[in-house]
gemmi code that builds the backbone of each chain (N, CA, C; Angstrom):
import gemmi

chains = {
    "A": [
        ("UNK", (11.305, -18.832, 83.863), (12.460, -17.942, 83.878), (12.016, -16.494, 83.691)),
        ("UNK", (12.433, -15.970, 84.404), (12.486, -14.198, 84.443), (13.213, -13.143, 83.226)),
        ("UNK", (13.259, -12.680, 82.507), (14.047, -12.023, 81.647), (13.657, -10.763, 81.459)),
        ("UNK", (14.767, -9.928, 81.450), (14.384, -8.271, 81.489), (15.525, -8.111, 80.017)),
        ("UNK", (14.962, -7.058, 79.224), (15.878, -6.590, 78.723), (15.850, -5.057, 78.151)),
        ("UNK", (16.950, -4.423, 78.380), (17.077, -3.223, 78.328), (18.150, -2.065, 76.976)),
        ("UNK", (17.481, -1.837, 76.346), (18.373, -1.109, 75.239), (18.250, 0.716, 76.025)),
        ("UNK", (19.229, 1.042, 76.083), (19.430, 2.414, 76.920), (20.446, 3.385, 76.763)),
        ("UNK", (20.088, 4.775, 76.725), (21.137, 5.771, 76.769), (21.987, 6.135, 77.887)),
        ("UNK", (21.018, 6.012, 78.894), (21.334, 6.147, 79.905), (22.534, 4.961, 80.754)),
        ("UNK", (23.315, 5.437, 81.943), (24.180, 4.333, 82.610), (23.347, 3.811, 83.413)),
        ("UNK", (24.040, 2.384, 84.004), (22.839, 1.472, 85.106), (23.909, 1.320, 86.220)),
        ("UNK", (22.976, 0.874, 87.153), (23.603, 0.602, 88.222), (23.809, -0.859, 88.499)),
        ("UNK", (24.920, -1.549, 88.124), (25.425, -3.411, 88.364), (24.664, -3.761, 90.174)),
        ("UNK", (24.940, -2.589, 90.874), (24.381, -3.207, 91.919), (22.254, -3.491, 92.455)),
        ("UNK", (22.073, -2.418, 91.846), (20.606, -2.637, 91.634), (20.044, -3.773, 90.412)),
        ("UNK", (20.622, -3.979, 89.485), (20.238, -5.109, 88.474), (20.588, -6.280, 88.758)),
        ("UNK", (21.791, -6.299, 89.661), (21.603, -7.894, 90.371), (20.539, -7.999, 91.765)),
        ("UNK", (20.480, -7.120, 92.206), (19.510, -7.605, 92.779), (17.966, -7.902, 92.642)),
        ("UNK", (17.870, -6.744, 91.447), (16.683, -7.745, 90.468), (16.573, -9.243, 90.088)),
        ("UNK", (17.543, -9.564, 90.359), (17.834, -11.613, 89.636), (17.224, -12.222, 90.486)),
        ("UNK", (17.282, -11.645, 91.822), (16.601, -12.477, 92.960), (14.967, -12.262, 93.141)),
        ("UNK", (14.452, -13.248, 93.461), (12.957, -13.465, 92.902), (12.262, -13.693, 94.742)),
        ("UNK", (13.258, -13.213, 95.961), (12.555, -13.319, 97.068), (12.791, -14.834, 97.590)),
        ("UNK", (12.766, -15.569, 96.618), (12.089, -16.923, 97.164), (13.438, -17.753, 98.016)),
        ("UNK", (14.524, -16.996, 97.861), (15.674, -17.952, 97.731), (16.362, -18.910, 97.076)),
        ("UNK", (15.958, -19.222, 96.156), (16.015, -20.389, 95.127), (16.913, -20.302, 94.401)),
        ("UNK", (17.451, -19.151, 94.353), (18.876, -18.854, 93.863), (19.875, -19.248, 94.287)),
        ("UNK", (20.814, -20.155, 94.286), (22.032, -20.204, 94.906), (23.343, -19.421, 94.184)),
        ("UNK", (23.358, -19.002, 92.852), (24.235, -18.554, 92.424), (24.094, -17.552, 91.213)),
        ("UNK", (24.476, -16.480, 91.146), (24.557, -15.255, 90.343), (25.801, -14.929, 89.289)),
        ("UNK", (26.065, -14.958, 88.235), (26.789, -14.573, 87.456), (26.594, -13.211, 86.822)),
        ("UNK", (27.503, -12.750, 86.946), (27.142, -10.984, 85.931), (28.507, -10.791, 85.276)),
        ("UNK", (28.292, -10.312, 84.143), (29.466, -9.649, 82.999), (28.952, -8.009, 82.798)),
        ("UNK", (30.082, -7.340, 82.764), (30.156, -5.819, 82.514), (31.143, -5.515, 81.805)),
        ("UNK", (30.428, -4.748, 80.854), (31.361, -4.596, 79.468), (32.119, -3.119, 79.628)),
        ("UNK", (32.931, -2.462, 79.207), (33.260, -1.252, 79.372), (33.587, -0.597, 78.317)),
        ("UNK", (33.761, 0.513, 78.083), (34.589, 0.963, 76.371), (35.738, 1.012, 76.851)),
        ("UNK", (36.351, 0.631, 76.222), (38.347, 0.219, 76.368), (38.761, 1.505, 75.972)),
        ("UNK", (39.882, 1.965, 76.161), (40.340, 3.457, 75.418), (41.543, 3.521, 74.284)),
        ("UNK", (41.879, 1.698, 73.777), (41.834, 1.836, 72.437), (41.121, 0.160, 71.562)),
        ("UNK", (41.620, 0.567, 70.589), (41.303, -1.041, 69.629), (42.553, -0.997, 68.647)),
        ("UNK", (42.371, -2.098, 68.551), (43.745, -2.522, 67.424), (45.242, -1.480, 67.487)),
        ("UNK", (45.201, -1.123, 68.620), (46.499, -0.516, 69.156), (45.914, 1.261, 68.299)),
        ("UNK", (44.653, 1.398, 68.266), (44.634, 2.923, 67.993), (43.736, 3.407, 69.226)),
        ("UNK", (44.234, 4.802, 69.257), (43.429, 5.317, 70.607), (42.546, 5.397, 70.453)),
        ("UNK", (41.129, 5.152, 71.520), (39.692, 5.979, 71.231), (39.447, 6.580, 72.290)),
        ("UNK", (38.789, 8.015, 71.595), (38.336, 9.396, 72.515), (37.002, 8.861, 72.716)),
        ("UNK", (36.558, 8.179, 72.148), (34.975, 8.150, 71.987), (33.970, 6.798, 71.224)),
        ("UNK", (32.890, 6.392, 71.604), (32.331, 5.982, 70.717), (30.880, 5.559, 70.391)),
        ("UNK", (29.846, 5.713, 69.485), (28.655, 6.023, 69.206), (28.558, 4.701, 68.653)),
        ("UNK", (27.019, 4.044, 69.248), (26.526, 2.891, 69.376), (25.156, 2.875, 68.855)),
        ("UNK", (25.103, 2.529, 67.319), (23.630, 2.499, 67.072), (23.181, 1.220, 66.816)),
        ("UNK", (21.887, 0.945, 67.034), (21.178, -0.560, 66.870), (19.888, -0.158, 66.154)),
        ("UNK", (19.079, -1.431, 66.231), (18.049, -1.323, 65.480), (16.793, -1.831, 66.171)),
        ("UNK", (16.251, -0.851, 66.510), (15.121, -0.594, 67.430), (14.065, -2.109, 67.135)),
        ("UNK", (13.803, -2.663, 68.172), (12.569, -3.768, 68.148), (13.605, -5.314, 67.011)),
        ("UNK", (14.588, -5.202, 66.410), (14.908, -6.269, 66.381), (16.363, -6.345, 67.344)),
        ("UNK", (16.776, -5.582, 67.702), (17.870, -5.894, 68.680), (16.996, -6.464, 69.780)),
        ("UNK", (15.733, -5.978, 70.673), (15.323, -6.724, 71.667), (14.869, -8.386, 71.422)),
        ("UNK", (14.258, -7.948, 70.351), (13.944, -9.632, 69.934), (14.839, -10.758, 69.405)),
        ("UNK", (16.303, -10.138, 68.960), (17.423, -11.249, 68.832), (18.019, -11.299, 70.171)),
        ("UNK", (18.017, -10.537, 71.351), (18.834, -10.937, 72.219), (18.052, -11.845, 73.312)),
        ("UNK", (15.818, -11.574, 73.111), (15.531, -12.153, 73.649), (15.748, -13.948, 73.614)),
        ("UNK", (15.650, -13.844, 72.082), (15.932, -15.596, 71.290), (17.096, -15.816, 71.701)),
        ("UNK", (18.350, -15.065, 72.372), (19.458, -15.575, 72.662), (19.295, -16.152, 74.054)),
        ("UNK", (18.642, -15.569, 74.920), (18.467, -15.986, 76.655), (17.334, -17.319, 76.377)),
        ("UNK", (16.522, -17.506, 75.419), (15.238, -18.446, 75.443), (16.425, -19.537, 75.146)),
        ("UNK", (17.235, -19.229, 74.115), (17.999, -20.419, 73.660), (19.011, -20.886, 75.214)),
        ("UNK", (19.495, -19.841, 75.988), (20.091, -20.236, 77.110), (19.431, -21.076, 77.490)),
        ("UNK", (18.292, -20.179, 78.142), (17.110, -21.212, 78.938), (16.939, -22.761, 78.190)),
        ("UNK", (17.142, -23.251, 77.535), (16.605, -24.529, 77.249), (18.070, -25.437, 77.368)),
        ("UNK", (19.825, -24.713, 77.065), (20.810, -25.531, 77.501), (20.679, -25.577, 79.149)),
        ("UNK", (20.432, -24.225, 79.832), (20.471, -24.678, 81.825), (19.706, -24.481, 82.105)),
        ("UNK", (19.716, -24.732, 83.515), (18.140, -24.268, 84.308), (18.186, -22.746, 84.637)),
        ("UNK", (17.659, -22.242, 84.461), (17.812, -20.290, 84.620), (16.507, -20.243, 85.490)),
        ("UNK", (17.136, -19.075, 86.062), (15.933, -18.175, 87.538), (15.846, -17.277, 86.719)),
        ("UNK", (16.773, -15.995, 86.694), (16.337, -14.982, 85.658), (17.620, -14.701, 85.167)),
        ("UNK", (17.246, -13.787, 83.494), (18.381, -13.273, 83.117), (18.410, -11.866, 82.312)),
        ("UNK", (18.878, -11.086, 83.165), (18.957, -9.627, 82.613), (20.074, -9.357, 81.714)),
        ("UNK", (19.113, -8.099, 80.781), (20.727, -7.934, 79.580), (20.387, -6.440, 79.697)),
        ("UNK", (21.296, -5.772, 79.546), (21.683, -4.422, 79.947), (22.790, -3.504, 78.508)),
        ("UNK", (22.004, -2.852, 77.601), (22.894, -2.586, 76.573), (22.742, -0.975, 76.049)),
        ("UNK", (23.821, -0.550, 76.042), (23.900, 1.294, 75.924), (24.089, 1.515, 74.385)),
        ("UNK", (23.185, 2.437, 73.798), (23.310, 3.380, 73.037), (23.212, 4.392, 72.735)),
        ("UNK", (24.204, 4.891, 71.600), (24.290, 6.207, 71.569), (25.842, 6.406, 71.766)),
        ("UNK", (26.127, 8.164, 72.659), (27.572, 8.385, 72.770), (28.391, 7.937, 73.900)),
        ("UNK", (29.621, 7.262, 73.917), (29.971, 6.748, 75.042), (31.360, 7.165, 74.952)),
        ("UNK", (32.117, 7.321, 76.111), (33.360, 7.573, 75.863), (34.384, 6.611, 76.808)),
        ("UNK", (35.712, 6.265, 76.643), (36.677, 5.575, 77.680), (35.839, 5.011, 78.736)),
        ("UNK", (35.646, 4.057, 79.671), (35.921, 3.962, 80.754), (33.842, 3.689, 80.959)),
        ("UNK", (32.767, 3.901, 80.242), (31.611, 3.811, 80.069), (31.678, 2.424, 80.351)),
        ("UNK", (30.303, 2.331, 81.324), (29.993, 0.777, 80.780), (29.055, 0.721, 79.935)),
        ("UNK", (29.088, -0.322, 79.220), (28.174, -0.647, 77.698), (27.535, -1.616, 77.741)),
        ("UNK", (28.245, -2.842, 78.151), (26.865, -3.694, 78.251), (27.154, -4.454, 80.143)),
        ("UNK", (25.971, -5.044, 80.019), (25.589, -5.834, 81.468), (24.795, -7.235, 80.930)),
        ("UNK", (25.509, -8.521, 81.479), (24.395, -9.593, 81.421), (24.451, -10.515, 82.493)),
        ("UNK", (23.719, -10.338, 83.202), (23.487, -11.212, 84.601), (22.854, -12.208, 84.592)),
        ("UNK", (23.120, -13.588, 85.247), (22.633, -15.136, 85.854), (21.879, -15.114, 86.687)),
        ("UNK", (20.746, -16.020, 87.296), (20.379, -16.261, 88.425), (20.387, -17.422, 88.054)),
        ("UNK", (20.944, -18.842, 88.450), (20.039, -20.195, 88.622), (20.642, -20.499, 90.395)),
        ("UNK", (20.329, -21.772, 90.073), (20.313, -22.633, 91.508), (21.770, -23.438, 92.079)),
        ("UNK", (22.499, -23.006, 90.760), (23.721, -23.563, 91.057), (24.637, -22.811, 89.846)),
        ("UNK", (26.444, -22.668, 90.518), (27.336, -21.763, 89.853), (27.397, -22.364, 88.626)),
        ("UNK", (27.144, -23.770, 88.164), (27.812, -24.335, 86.932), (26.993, -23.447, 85.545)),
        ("UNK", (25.715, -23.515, 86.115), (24.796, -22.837, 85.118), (24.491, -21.355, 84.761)),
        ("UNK", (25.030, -20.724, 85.801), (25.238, -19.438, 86.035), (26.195, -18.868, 85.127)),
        ("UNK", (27.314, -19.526, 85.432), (28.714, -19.307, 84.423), (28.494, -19.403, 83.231)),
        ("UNK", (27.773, -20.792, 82.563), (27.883, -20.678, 81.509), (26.902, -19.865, 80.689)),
        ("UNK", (25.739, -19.671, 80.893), (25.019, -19.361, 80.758), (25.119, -17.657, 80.163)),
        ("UNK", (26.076, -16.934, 81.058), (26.436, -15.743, 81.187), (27.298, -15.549, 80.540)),
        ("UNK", (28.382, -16.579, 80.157), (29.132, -16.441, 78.690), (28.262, -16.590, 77.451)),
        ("UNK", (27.658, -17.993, 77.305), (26.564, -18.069, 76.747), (26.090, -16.574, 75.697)),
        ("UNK", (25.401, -15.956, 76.369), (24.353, -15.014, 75.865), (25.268, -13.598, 75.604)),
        ("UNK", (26.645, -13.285, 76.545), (27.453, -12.623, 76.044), (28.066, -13.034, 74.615)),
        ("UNK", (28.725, -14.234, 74.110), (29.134, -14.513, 73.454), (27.957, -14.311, 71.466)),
        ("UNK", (26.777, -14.856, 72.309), (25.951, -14.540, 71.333), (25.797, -13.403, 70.913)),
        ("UNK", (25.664, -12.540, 71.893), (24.869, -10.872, 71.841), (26.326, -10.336, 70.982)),
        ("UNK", (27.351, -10.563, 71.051), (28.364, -9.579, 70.464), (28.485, -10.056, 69.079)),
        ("UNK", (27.902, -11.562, 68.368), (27.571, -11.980, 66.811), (26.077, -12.068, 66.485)),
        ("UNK", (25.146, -11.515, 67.047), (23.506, -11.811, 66.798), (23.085, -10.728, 66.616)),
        ("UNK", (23.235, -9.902, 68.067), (22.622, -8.610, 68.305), (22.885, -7.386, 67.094)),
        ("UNK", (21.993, -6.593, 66.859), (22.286, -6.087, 65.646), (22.686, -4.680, 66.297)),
        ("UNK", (23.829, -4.792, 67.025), (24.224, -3.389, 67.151), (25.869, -2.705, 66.851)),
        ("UNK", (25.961, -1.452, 66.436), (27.030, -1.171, 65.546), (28.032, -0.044, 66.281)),
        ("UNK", (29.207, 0.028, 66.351), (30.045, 0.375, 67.149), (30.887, 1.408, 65.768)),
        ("UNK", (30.768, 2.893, 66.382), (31.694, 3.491, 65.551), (32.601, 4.617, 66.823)),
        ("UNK", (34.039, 4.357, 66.354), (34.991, 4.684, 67.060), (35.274, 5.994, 66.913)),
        ("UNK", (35.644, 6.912, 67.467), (36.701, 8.393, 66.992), (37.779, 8.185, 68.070)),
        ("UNK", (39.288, 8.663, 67.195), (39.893, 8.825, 67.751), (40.918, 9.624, 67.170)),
        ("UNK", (41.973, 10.439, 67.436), (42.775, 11.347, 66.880), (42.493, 11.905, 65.474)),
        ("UNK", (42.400, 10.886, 64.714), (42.503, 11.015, 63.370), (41.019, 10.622, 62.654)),
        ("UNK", (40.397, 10.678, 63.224), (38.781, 10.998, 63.046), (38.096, 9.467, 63.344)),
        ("UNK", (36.778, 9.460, 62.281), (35.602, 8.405, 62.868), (35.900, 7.069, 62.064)),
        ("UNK", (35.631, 5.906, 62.671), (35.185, 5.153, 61.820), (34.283, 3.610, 62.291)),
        ("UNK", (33.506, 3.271, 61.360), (33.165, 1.751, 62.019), (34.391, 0.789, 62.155)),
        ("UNK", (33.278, 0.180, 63.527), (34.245, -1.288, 63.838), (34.121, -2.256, 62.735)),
        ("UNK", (35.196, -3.009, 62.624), (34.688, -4.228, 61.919), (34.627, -5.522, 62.886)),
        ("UNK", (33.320, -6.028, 62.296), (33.518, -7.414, 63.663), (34.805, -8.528, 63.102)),
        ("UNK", (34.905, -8.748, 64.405), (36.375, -9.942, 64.667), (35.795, -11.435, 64.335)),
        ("UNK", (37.184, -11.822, 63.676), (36.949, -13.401, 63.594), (37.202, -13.928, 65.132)),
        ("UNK", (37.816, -13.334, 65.877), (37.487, -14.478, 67.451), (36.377, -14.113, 68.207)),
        ("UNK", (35.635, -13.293, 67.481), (34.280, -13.383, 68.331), (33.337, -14.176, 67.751)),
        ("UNK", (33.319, -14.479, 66.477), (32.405, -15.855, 65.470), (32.768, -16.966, 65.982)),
        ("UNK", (34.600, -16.868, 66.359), (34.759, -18.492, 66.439), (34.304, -18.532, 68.287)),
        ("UNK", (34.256, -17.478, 69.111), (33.905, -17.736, 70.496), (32.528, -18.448, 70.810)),
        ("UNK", (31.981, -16.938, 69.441), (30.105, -17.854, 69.583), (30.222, -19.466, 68.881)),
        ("UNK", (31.310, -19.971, 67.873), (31.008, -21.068, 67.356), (31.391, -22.065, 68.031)),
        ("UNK", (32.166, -21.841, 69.519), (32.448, -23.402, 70.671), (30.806, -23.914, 70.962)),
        ("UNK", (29.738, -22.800, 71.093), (29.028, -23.017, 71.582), (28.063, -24.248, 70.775)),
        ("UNK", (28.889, -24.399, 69.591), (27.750, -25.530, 68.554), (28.899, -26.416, 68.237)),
        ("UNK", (29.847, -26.476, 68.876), (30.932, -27.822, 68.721), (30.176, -28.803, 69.388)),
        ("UNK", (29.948, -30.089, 68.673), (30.042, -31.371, 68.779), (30.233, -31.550, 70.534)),
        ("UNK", (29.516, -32.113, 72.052), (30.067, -32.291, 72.801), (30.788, -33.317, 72.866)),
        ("UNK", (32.090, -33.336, 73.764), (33.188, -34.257, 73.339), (32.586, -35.257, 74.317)),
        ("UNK", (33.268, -36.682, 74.039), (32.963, -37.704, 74.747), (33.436, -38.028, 76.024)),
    ],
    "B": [
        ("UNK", (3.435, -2.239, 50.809), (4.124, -0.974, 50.923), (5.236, -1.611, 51.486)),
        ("UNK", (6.667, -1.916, 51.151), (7.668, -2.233, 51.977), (8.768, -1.406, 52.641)),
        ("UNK", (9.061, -1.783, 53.694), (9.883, -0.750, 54.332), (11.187, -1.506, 54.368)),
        ("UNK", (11.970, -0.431, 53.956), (13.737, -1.301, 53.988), (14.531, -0.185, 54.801)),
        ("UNK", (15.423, -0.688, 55.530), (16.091, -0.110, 56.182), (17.452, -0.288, 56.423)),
        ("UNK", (18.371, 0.769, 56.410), (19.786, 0.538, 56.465), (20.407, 0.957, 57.242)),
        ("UNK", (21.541, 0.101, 58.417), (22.404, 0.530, 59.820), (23.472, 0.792, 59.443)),
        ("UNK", (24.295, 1.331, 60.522), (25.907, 1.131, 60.783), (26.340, 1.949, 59.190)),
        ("UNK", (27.679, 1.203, 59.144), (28.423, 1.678, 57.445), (27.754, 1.853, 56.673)),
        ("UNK", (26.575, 0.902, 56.273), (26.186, 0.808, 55.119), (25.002, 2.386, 54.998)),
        ("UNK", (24.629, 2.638, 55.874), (23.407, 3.851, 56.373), (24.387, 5.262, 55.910)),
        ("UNK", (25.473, 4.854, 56.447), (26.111, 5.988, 56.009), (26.578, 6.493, 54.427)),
        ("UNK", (27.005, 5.415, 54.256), (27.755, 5.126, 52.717), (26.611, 5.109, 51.675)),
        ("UNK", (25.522, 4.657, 52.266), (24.071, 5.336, 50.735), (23.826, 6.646, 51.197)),
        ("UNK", (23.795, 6.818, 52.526), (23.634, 7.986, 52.917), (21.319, 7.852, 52.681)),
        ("UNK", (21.241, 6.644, 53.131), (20.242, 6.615, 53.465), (19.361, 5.591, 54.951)),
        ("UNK", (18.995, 5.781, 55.605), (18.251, 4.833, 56.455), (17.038, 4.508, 56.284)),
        ("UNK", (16.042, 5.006, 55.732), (14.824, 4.199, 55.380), (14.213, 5.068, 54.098)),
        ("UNK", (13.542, 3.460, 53.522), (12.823, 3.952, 52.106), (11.256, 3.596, 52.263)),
        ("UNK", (10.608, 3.554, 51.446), (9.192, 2.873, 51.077), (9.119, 2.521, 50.053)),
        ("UNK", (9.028, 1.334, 49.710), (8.767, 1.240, 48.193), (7.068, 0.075, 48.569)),
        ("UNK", (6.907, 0.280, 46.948), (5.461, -0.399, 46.807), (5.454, -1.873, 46.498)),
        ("UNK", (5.485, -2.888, 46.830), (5.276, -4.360, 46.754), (4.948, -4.328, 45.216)),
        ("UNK", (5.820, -4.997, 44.571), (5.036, -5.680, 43.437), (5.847, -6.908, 42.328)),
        ("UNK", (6.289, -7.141, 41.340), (6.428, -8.044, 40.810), (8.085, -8.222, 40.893)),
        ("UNK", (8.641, -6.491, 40.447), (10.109, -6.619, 40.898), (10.925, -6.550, 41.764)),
        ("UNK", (9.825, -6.769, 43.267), (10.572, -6.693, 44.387), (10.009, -7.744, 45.161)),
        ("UNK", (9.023, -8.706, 44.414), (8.552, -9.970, 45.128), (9.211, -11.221, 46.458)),
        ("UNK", (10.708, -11.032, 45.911), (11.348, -11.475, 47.353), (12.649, -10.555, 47.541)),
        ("UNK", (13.161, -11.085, 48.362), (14.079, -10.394, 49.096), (15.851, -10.062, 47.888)),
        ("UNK", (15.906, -11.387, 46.964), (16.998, -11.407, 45.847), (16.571, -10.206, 44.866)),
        ("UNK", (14.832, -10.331, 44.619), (14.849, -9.227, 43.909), (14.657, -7.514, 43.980)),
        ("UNK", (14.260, -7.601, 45.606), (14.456, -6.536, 45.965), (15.815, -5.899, 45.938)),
        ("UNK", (17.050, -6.390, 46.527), (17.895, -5.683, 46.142), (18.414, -5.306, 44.870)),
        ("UNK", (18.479, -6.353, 43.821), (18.702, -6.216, 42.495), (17.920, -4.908, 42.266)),
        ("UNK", (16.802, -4.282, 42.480), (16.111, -3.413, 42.101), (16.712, -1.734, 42.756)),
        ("UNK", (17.078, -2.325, 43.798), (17.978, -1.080, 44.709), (18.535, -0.917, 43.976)),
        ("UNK", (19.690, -1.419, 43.214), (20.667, -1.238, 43.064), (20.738, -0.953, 41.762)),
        ("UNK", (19.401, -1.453, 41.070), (19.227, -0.748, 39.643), (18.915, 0.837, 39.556)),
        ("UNK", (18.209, 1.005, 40.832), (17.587, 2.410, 40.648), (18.524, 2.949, 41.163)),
        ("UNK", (19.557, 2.754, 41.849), (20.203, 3.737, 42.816), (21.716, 4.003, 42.368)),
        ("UNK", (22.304, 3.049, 41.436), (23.050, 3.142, 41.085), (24.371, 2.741, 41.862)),
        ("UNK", (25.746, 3.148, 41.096), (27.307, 2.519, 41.415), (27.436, 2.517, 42.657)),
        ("UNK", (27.041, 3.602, 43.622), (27.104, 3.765, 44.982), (26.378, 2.262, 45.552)),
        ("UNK", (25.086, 2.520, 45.367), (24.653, 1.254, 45.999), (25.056, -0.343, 45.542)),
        ("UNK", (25.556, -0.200, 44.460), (26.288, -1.574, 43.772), (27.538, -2.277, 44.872)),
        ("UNK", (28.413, -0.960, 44.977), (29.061, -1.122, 45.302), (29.078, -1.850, 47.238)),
        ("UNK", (28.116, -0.763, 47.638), (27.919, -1.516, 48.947), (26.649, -2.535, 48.949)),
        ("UNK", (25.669, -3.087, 48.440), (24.848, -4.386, 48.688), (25.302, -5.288, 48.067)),
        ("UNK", (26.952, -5.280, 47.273), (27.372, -6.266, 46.582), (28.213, -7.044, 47.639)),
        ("UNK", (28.553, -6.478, 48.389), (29.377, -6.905, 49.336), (29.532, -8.611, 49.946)),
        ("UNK", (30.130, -8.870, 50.175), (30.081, -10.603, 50.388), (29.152, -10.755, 52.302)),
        ("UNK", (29.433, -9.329, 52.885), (29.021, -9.774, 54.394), (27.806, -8.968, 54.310)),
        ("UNK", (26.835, -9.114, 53.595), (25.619, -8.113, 53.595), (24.649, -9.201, 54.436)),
        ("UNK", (24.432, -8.645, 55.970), (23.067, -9.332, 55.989), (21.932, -8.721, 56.444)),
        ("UNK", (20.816, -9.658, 55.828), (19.854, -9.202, 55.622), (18.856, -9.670, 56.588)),
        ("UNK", (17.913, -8.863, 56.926), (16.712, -9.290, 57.722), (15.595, -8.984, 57.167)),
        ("UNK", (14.248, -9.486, 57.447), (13.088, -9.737, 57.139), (11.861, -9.346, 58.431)),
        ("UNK", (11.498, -8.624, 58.659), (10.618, -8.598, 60.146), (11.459, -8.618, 61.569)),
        ("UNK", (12.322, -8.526, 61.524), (13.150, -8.374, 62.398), (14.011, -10.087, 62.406)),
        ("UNK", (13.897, -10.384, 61.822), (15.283, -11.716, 61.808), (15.891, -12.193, 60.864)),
        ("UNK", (17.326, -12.650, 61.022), (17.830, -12.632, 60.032), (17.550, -13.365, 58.660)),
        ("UNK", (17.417, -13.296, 57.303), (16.821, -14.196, 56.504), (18.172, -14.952, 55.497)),
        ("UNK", (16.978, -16.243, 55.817), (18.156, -17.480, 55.368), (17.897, -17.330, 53.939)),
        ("UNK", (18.485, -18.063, 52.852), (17.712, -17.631, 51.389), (16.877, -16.546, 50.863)),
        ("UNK", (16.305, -16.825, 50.240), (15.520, -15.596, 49.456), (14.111, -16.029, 49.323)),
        ("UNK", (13.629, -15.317, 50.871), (12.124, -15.080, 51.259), (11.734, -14.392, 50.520)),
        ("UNK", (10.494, -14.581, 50.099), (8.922, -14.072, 49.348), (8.750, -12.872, 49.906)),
        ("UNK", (8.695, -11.880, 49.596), (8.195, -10.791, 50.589), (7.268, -10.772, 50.319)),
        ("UNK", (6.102, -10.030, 51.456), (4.686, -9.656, 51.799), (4.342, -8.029, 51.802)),
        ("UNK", (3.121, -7.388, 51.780), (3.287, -6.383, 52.035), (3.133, -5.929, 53.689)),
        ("UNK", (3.700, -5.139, 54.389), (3.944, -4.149, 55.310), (5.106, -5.009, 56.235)),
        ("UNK", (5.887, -5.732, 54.908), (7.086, -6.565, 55.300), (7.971, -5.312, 55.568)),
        ("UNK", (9.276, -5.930, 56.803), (10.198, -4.515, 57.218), (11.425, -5.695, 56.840)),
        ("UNK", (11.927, -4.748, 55.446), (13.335, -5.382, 55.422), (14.528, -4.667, 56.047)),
        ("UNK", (15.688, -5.307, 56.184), (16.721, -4.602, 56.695), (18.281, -4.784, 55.981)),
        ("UNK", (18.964, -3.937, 55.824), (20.672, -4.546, 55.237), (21.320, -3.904, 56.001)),
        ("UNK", (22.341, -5.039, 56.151), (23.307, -4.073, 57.558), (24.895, -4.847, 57.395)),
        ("UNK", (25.760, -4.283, 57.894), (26.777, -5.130, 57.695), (26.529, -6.349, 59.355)),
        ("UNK", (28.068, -7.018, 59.313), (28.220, -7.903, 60.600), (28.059, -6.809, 61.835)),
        ("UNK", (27.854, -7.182, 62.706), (27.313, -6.301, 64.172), (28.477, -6.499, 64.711)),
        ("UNK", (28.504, -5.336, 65.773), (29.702, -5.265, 66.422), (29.228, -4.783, 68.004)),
        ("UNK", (28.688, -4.825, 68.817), (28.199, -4.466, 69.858), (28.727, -5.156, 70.912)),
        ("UNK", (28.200, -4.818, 72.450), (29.097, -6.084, 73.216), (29.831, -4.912, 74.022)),
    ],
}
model = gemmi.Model(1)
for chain_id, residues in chains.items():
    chain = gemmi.Chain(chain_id)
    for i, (resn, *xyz) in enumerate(residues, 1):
        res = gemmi.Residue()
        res.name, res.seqid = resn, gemmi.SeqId(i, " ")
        for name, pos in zip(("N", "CA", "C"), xyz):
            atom = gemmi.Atom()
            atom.name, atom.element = name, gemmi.Element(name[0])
            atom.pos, atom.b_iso = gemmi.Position(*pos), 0.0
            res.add_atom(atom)
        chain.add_residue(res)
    model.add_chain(chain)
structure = gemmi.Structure()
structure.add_model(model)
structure.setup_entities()
């Protein structure tokens, strides 16, 4: 399996990073990609803005353990993760995580998968401004319980 | 020589991001390292490493119980992540 991963200030281009997934050979039959955006509010308050700090050399290495852990539930071609820090405002995209395998079933999940992880693993921190000044996010209980389907019992 | 480091809220609210301290008997693992923060640093820092969602890392991953620390160990305290 192929894996790129990218912590960045800078914006990317969704159409050049999927075509990184493809490895030439054809062997790909199916591509999944998620693109995250900054919303322009939360919890019904507006945001003008918002500053994204992480933690250099263990954010790459928890999100890599998140795609290795993919890789061993499906069969994966490659899988790119794409994540912005720093200042971002409305309408930014923030994160990117793209599929390659050989078929859509694995693609899909796979790409929830490592999204679902990266937003409870990844050690990165989201602070908002909006009208009435700055503050941190607090993380959500439906994003623990999203990452926690992924260790439910499979049903019979 | 250990290096500890602090993100997000909590970076702000000591109003510190990285220290050095020297490895030795009262900072031998990770339970007693903070106890020691928080002796030297006082109500401020009580108040935020007391916290129930403090987690902690060790070399870059998260630590389960209360690891032994080593020297040119990189600890970390941070609240829950929010990224995505």
């Amino acid at each position: 399996m192929k894996l790129s991963v990218r912590v960045q200030t800078d914006d990317f281009d969704v159409a050049a990073l999927q075509r990184e997934l493809l490895r030439g050979e054809a062997a790909e039959g199916a591509v999944a990609t998620f693109t995250g955006y900054v919303r322009n509010s939360n919890n019904d308050r507006p945001v003008k803005a918002l500053e994204l700090e992480h933690y250099p050399g263990m954010t790459e290495r928890s999100i890599s353990s998140i795609v290795e852990e993919a890789a061993v539930r499906w069969p994966l071609q490659a899988v790119g993760v794409v994540h912005r820090v720093g200042a971002l405002k409305p309408a930014d995209q923030i994160v990117w995580v793209g599929v390659s395998a050989s078929h859509r079933e694995a693609a899909f999940a796979a790409c929830e998968f490592v999204m679902d992880y990266l937003k409870t693993r990844a050690p990165f921190w989201k602070k908002e401004t909006g009208p009435t000044g700055s503050a941190w996010v607090d993380a959500r209980q439906c994003d623990a319980e999203r990452a926690g389907r992924w260790q439910a019992p499979k049903q019979q | 020589m250990l290096t500890v480091l602090f993100f997000g809220r909590f970076r702000e609210e000591l109003d510190c991001a990285r220290l050095e301290i020297e490895l030795d008997a009262s900072c031998a693992d990770l339970d007693s390292l903070q106890r020691k923060l928080v002796s030297e640093h006082g109500a401020r820092w009580q108040q935020v490493l007391a916290q129930d969602n403090v987690i902690r890392a060790r070399n870059h991953e998260v630590a389960t119980g209360n690891p032994a620390l080593a020297d040119g160990d990189e600890v970390a305290f941070f609240p829950p992540v929010t990224g995505g």
